[in-house]
C-alpha positions as CSV (number, residue, x, y, z in Angstrom):
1,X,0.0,0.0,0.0
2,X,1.5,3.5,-1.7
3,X,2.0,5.9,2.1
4,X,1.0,9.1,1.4
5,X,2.9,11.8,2.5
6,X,0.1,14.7,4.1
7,X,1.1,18.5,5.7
8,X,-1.7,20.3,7.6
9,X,-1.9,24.1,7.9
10,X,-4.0,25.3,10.5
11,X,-3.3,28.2,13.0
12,X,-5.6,26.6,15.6
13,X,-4.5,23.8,17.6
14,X,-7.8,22.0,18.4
15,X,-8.2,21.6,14.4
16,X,-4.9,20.1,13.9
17,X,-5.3,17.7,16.4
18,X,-9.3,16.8,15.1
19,X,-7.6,16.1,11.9
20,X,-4.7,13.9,12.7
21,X,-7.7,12.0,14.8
22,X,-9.5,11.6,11.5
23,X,-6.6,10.4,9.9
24,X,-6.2,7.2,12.1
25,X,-8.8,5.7,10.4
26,X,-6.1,5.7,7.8
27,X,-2.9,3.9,8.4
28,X,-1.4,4.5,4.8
29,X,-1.1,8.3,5.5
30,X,2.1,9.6,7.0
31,X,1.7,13.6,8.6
32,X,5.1,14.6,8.0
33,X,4.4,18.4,9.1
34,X,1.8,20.9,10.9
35,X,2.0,24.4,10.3
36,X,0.6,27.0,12.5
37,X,0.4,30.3,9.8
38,X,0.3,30.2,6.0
39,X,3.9,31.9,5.6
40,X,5.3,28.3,8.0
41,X,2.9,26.4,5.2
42,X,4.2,28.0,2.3
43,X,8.0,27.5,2.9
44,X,7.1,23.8,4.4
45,X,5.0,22.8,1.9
46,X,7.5,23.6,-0.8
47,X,10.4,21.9,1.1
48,X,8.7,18.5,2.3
49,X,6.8,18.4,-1.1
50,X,3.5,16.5,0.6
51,X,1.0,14.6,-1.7
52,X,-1.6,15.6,0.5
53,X,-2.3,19.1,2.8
54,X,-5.3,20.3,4.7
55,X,-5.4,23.5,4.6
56,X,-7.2,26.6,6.6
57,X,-8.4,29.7,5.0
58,X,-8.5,32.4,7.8
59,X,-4.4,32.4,9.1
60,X,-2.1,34.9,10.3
61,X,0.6,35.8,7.9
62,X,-0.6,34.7,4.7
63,X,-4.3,33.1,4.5
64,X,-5.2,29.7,2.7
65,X,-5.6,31.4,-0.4
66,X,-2.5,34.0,-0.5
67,X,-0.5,30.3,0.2
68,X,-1.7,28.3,-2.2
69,X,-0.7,31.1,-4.7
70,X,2.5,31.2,-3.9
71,X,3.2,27.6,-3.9
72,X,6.1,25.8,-6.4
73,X,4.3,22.6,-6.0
74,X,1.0,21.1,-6.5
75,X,-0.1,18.4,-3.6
76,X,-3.8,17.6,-3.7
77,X,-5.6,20.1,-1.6
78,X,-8.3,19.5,0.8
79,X,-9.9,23.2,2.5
80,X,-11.1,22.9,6.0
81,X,-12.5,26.1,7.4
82,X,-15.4,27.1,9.2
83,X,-17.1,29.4,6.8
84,X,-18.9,27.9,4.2
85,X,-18.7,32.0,2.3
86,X,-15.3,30.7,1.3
87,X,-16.4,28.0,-1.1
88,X,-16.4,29.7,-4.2
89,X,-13.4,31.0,-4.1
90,X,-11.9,27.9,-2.9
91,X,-12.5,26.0,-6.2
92,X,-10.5,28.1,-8.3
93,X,-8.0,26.3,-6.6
94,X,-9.0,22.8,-7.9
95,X,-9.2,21.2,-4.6
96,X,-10.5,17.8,-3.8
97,X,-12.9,18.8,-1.4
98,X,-14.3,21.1,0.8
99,X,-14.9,20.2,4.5
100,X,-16.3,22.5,6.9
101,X,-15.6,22.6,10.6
102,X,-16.3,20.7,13.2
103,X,-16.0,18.1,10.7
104,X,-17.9,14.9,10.9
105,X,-16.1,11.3,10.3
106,X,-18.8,10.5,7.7
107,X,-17.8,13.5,5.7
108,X,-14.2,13.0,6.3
109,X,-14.3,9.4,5.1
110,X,-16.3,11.0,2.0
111,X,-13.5,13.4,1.2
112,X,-10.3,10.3,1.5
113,X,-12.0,8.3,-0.8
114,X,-11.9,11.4,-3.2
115,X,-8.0,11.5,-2.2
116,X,-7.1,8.5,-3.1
117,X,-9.0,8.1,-5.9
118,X,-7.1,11.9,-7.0
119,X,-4.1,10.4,-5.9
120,X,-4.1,7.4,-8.1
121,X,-5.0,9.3,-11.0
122,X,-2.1,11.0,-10.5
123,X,0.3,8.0,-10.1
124,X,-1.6,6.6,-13.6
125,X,-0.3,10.2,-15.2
126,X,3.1,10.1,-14.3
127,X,3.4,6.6,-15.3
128,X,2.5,7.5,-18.9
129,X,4.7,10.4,-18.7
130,X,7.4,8.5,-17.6
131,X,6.4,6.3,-20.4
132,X,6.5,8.7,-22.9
133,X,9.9,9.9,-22.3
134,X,11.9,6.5,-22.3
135,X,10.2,6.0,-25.8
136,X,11.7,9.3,-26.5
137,X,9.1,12.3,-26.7
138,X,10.3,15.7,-26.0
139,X,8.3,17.9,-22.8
140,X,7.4,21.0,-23.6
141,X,6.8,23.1,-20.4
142,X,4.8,26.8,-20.7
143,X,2.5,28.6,-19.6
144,X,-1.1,29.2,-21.5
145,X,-2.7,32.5,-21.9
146,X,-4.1,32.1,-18.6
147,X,-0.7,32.1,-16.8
148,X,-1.4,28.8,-16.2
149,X,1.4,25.9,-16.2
150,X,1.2,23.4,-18.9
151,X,2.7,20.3,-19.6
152,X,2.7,18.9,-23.5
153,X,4.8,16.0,-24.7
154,X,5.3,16.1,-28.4
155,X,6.6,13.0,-30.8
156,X,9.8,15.1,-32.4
157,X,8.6,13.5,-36.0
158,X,5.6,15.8,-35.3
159,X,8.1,18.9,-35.0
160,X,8.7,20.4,-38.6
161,X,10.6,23.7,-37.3
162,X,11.7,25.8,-34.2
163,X,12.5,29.9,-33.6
164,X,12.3,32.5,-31.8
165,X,9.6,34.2,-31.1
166,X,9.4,37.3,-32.8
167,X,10.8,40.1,-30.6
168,X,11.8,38.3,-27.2
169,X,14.7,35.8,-28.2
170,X,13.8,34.0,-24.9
171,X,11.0,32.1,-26.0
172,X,11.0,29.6,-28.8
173,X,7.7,28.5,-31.0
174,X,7.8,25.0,-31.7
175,X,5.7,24.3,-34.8
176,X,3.9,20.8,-35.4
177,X,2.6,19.2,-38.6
178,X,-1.1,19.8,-37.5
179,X,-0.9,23.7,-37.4
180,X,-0.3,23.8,-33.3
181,X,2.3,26.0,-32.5
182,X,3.7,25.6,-28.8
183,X,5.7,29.0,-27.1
184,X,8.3,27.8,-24.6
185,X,10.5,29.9,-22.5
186,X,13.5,28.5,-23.3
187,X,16.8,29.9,-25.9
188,X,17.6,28.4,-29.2
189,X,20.3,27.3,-28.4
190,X,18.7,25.0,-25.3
191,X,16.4,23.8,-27.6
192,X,18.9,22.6,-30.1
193,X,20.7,20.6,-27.3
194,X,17.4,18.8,-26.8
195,X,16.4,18.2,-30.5
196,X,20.2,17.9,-32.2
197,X,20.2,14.0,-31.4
198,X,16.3,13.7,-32.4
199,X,17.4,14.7,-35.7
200,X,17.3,18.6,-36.2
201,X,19.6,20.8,-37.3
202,X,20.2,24.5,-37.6
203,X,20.3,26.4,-40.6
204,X,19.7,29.6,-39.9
205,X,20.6,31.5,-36.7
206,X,16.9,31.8,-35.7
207,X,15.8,28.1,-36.9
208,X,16.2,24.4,-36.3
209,X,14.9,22.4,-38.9
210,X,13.8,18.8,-38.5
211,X,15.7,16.5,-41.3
212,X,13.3,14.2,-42.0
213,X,10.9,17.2,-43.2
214,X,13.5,18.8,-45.4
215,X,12.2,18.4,-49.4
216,X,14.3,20.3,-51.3
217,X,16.8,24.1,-51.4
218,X,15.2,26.7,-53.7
219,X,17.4,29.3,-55.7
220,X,20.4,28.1,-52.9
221,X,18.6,30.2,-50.1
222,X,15.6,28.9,-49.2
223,X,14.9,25.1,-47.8
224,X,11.4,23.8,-48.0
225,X,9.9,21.7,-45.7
226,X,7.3,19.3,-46.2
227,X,5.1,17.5,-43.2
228,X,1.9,20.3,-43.0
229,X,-0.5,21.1,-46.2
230,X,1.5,23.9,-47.5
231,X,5.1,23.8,-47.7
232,X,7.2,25.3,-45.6
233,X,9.9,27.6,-46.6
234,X,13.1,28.8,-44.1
235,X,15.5,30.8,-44.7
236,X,19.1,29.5,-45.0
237,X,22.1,31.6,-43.7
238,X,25.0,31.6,-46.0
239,X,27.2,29.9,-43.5
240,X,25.4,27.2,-43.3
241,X,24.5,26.7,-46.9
242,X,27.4,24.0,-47.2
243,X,26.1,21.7,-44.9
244,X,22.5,22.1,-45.7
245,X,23.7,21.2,-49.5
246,X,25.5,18.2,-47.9
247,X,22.2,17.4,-45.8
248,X,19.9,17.3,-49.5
249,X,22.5,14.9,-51.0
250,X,22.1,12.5,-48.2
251,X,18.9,12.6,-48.3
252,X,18.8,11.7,-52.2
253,X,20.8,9.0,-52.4
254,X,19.3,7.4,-49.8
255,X,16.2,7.6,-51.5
């Protein structure tokens, strides 16, 4: 049986202790912290990196809300608090549950069955994660328009060509064979580390180019890609002509 890890966050005492009560019921879960304010919660939570915190709203220092914001890892949250008014807000959050105090064993048991069942959806995600990158797709990490953290892995096949985003040389656009286009904080030159042995080259200083797309060099400047509906064209740079020439040889007389 997996032991999960839980932190609880709660500046009054008698609710820390009602909790760990609760959690006898439960020999699998292991409290490795309490926290008294949400500033202690914030700094512990990020150290111990719990799979499981009940958290407070109303604290001194920072409240259940101002933590959870400022946190630089995700456990799976479960709110106890004594004012229902809070509940609204609390979902934005994406919490498991809800429980308002005093809480009742029947509700409690209610909100660990949600846990674990949260919990092994986790583990089945990072297993198929992990899967994915032994057979050798590439994670893309960036944030939406929301601000919101997201997690992609791409097949590199899928990849037909990578540059900078226009104006802000710190972010690269990876572009796919189905029109998506993914924006990744991350240099060209970090990206080429990660695609060189997948296959891509660079050809230009502001573009990798995946080899197995490459169809042909027009008028000795241009390289066209194939992979979407329309070709793609890329500019070549004039020192690296020679080797793209040496790249469409290759690729003809192995065909």
């Amino acid at each position: 049986m997996q032991v999960i890890k839980a932190v609880i966050v709660d500046d009054e005492e008698f609710a820390v202790i009602d909790i760990k009560d609760h959690l006898c019921a439960y020999p699998n879960i292991e409290v490795i912290g309490t926290f008294q304010n949400g500033r202690e919660g914030l700094n512990g939570i990020n150290s111990l990196k719990p799979d499981l915190i009940f958290v407070d709203i109303e604290m001194p220092e920072l409240n259940g809300f101002e933590m959870l914001g400022r946190l630089t890892y995700s456990p799976i949250v479960v709110f106890c608090t004594g004012y229902s008014k809070y509940a609204i807000e609390g979902y934005e959050f994406d919490p498991t549950d809800f429980l308002l105090k005093p809480i009742k064993a029947q509700r409690f048991d209610s909100a660990m069955q949600k846990v674990f069942t949260d919990i092994d959806r986790r583990n089945l995600e990072r297993r198929l994660l992990r899967q994915k990158q032994q057979v050798g797709y590439l994670l893309l990490e960036y944030r939406d328009l929301h601000g919101d953290s997201r997690k992609v892995y791409v097949w590199p096949d899928d990849i037909i060509f990578v540059q900078p985003q226009e104006n802000n040389a710190n972010y690269i656009e990876y572009h796919l064979i189905d029109k998506t286009c993914h924006v990744v904080k991350k240099t060209l030159k970090k990206a080429m580390l990660d695609l060189e042995p997948k296959g891509f080259v660079q050809v230009h200083r502001s573009y990798l180019v995946n080899k197995s797309k490459i169809s042909e060099l027009y008028k000795n400047e241009t390289l066209v890609l194939k992979g979407a509906e329309d070709p793609v064209k890329i500019p070549i740079s004039r020192g690296y002509r020679k080797l793209v020439k040496s790249l469409i040889r290759e690729l003809h007389s192995g065909a």
